[in-house]
N, C-alpha and C positions, 0 to 999 in steps of 0.2 A: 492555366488551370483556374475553374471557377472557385468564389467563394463556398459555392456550394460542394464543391467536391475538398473544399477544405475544411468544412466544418465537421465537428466532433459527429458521430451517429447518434439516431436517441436510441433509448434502450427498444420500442415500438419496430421501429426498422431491422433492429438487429434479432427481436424477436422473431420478428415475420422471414429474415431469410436465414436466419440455425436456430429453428424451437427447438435444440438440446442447448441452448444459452439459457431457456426460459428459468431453469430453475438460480441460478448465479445471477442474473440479472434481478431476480426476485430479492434475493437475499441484499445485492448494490442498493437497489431501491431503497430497504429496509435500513441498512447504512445510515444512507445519505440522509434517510429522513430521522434517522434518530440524532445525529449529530445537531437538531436543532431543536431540540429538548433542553436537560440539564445541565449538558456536560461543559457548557461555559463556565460554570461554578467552580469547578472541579479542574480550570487552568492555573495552574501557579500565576502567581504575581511577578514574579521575575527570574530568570535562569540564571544558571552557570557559566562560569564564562568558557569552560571548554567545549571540547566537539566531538559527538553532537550537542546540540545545546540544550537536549531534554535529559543528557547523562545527569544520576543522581539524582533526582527527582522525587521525591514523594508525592502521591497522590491521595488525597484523600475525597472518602466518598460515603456517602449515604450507603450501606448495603443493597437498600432498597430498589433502589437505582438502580443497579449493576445484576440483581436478581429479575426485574424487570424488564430491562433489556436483555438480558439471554434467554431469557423466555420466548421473546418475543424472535430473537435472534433463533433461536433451533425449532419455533413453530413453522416459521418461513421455509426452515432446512428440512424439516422430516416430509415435506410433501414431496420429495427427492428425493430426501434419505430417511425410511421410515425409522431406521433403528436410532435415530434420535430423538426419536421422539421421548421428551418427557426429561430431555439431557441437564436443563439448566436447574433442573430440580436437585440433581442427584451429585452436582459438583458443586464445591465452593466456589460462590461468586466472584469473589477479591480474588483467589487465587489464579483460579483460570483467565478473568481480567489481564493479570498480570503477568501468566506465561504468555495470553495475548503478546501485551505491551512490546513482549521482549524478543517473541517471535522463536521463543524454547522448545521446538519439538519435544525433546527428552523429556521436558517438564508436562508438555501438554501429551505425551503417552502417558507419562506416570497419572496423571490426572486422569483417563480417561479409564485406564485400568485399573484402579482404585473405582470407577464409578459403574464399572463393566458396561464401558461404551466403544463400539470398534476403533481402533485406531485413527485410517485411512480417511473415513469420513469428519472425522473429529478434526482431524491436520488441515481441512480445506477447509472448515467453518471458522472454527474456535476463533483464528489469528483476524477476521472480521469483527470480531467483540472490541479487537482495540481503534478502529476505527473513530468512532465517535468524538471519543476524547480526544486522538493525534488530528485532526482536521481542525477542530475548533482551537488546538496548539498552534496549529502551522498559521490558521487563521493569523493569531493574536502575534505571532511572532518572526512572521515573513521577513521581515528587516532585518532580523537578525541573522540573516544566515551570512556568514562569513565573505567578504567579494573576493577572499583569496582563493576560497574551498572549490578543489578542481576535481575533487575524488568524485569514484561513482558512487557511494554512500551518502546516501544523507546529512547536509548538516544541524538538521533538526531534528528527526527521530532518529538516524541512521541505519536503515533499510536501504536496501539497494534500488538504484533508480529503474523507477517503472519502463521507462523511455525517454528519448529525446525530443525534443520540438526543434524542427527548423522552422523558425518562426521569422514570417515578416518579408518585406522586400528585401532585407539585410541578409538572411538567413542566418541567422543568429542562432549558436549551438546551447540550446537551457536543458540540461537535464532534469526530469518531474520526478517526483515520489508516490506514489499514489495510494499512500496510507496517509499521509500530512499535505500533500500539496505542495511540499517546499520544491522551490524553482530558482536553480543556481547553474553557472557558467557551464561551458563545456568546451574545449578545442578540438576544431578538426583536426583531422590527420594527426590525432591523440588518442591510444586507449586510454580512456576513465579510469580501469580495472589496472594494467601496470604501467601506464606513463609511455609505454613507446610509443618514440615517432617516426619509426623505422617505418616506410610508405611504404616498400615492399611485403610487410607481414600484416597490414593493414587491409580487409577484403569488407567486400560487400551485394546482400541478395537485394534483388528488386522485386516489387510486388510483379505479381502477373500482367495484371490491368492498372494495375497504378502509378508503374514506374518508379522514378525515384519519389515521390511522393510519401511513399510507404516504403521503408527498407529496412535488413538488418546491417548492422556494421561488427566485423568480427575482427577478432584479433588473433593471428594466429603463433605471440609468444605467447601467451595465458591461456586460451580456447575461450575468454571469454566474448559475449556481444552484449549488443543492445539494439534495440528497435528506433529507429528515427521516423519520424512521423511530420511531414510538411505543414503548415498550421500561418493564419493570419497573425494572432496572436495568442494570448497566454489563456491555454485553457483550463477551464472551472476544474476541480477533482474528479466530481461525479462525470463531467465529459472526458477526463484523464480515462478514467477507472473505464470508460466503454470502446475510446480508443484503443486502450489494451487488447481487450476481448474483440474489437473487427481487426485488430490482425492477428487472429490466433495463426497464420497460415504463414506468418513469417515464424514464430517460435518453431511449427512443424519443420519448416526449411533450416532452420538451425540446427536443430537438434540431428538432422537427416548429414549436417556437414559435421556430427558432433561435435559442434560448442556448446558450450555449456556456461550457468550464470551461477555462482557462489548461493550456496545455503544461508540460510537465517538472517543475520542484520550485516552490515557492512564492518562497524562500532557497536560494543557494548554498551545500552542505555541502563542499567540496574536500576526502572524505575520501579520502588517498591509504593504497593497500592495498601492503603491502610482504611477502615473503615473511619466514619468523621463523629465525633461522638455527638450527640445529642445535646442539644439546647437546655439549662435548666432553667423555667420561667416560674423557679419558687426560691427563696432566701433560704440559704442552710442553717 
């Protein structure tokens, strides 16, 4: 297999063969480029030492900030979803941030209902608002994820892992996240999701045209899977985040053997987002 058929897609390519990505690919873009704004400011100095390692957490933040990026975050979105348009206006900034963070559906309905904004489309946006900040975490805190941590959640935000990288001549099993980036161990002929090594309940789809390159891997004590993705080495988030979206046709194949992947985060992070007060540059 070439290098070329190992590299991440850009978003240009995956535009040109599903313009119905166009709009999700809009909103990644938007992402990726905000995460090199403010939001370094706004990384704790040091964590906790449990896991995940952003559990307990306070954040603090400029409001400003957080009102300025959802802005800009449902501008991107109402050109696909008009009924959000105007959405970052009419929610609390810190709040919705933070059922972001945490990945709260219940929370981000009650929010959305309270702002009388649809649900459905609310659940596919909002949880990109915490993007920003968890990438510039994973950034500053890659090292720290656990060499023992075998789970399929996160050891750094704890979300469930986006996908696998067989990466390398080694093929070496790294599970990614693709809200933070963090990139930790993984065993074959292991579910991630309940630890069996039972190879009999152990199944696996192959792409169409890509073979084992691209596959899902299922488990059939839990119903869970995950996506594995062949790879040189460790790719960027924004190339995570597009890898996902060119194998949307492995989730279809999954879901058609109903498996299925756990809701919301792996671990509870209760990171609470606080606004940052104000500088006073006068003597009281």
């Amino acid at each position: 297999m070439s290098a070329t058929a190992l590299a991440a897609p850009t978003a240009d390519a995956l535009a040109r063969e599903h313009p119905e990505f166009r709009g999700w690919l809009d909103l990644l873009a938007a992402a990726g480029e905000e995460a090199a704004g403010p939001w370094a400011d706004a990384v704790p100095d040091a964590l906790a030492a449990g896991t995940p390692r952003l559990a307990g957490t306070t954040l603090t933040l400029e409001p400003s900030v957080a009102v300025a990026w959802l802005r800009r975050l449902f501008d991107v979105a109402a050109a696909s979803a008009p009924a959000l348009a105007g959405a970052a206006d009419r929610l609390d900034a810190l709040a919705a941030l933070e059922a972001a963070i945490a990945l709260d559906t219940a929370r981000i309905d009650a929010l959305g209902d309270a702002a009388g904004l649809p649900r459905e489309p609310l659940r596919a946006v909002l949880p990109l608002a915490a993007y920003p900040w968890l990438e510039r975490c994973g950034a500053r805190f890659a090292a720290h994820a656990a060499a023992e941590h075998a789970q399929a959640w996160c050891p750094i935000c704890g979300a469930w892992a986006t996908l696998a990288e067989a990466r390398g001549l080694e093929g070496a099993r790294r599970l990614r996240c693709g809200r933070c980036g963090a990139d930790w161990r993984a065993e074959w002929l292991r579910c991630p999701f309940c630890g069996t090594d039972e190879h009999a309940r152990l199944r696996g789809l192959v792409g169409a045209t890509t073979g084992e390159t691209r596959r899902a891997d299922g488990c059939e004590a839990c119903g869970a899977w995950v996506k594995t993705v062949t790879t040189l080495g460790a790719s960027a988030v924004g190339g995570l985040r597009l890898l996902d979206l060119a194998t949307v046709d492995l989730d279809v194949a999954a879901l058609e053997r109903r498996w299925q992947r756990p809701g919301g985060l792996g671990a509870p992070l209760d990171v609470r987002v606080l606004a940052r007060q104000r500088r006073r540059w006068w003597p009281r």
